[in-house]
C-alpha positions as CSV (number, residue, x, y, z in Angstrom):
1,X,-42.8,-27.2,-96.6
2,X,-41.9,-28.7,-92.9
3,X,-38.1,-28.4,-91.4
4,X,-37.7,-29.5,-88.1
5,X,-40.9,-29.4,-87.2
6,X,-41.5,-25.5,-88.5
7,X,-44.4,-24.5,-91.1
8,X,-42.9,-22.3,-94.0
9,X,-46.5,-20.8,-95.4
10,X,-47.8,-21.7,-98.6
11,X,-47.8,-17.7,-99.6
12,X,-44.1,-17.5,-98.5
13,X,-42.9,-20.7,-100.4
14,X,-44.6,-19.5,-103.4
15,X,-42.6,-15.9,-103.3
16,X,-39.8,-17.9,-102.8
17,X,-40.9,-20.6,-105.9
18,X,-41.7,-18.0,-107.8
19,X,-38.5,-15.8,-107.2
20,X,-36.3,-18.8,-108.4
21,X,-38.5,-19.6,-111.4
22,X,-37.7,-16.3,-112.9
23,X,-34.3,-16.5,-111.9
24,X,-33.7,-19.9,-113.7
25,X,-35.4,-19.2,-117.0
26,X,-33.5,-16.0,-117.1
27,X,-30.0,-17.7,-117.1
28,X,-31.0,-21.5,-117.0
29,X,-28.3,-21.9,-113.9
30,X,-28.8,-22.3,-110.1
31,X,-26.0,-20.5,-108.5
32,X,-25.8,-18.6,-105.3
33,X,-26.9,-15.2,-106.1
34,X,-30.2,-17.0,-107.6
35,X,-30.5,-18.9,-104.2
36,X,-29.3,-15.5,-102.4
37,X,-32.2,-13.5,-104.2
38,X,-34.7,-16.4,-103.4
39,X,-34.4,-16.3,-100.0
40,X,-34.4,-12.2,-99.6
41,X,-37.8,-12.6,-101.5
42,X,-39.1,-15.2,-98.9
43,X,-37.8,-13.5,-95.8
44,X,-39.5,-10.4,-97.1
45,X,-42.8,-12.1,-98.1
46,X,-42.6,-13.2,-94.4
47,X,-41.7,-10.1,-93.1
48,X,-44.8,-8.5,-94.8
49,X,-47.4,-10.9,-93.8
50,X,-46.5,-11.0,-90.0
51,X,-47.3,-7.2,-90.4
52,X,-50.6,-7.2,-91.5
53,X,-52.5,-8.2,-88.5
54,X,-50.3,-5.2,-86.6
55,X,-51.5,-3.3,-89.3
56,X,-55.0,-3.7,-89.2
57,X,-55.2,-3.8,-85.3
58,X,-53.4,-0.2,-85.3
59,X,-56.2,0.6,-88.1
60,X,-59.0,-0.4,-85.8
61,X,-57.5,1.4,-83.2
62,X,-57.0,4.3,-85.1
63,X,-60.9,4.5,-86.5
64,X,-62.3,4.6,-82.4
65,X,-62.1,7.7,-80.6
66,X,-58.7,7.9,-78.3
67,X,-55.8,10.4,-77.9
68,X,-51.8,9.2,-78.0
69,X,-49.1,10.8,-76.0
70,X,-45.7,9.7,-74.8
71,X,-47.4,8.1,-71.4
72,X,-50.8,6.7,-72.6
73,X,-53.1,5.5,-74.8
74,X,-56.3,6.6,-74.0
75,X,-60.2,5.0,-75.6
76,X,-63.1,6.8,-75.4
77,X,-66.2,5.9,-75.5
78,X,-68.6,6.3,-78.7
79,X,-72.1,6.6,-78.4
80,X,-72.3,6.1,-81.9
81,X,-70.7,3.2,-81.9
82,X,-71.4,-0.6,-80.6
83,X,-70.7,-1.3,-76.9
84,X,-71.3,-0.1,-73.5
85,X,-67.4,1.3,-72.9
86,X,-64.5,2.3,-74.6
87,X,-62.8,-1.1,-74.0
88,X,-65.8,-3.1,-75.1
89,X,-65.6,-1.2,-78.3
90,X,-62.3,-1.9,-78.9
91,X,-63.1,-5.2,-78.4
92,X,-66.3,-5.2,-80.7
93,X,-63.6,-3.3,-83.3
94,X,-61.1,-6.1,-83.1
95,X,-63.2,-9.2,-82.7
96,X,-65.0,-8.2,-86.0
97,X,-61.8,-7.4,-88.0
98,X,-60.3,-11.1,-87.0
99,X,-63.7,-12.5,-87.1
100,X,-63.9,-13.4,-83.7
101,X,-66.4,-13.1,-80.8
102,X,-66.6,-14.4,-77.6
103,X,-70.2,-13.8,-76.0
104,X,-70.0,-12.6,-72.4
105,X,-70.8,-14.2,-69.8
């Protein structure tokens, strides 16, 4: 669905279509608390799919080696793991959990 030139997902509209579907054949009436209720469930579905790629990045950072403190964040580098630094691996780390790459140059 487009508004003013704005993409609501397809995920997001069907929370939303679904949401209202089960309102209306509960009661069989379109009022504002089934309208209300549709667009909590949208806003939410929205809310939780703009998480998941903060999600997964803070997972990938979490699984390479690096200490956390008020001041820093700190990578260290893996021998075990692909790349010739710490940064390079959290590259590697993030390029195949978006499926990305960009060959050096």
């Amino acid at each position: 669905m487009t508004s003013d030139a704005k993409t609501i997902p397809d995920d997001v509209m069907k929370a939303v279509q679904s949401a209202w579907e089960k309102a209306w054949s509960k009661t069989g009436v379109t009022n504002a608390e089934t309208i209300r209720d549709a667009i909590a469930i949208g806003i939410l579905a929205e809310r939780a799919r703009n998480a998941q790629p903060r999600r997964q990045i803070i997972k990938a950072i979490c699984e390479l080696p690096h200490s956390i403190d008020d001041d820093r964040v700190e990578f260290r580098f893996s021998p075990r793991r692909p790349g010739h630094n710490a940064l390079n691996q959290l590259i590697t780390q993030l390029e195949g959990l978006f499926g990305t790459s960009h060959e050096e140059a």
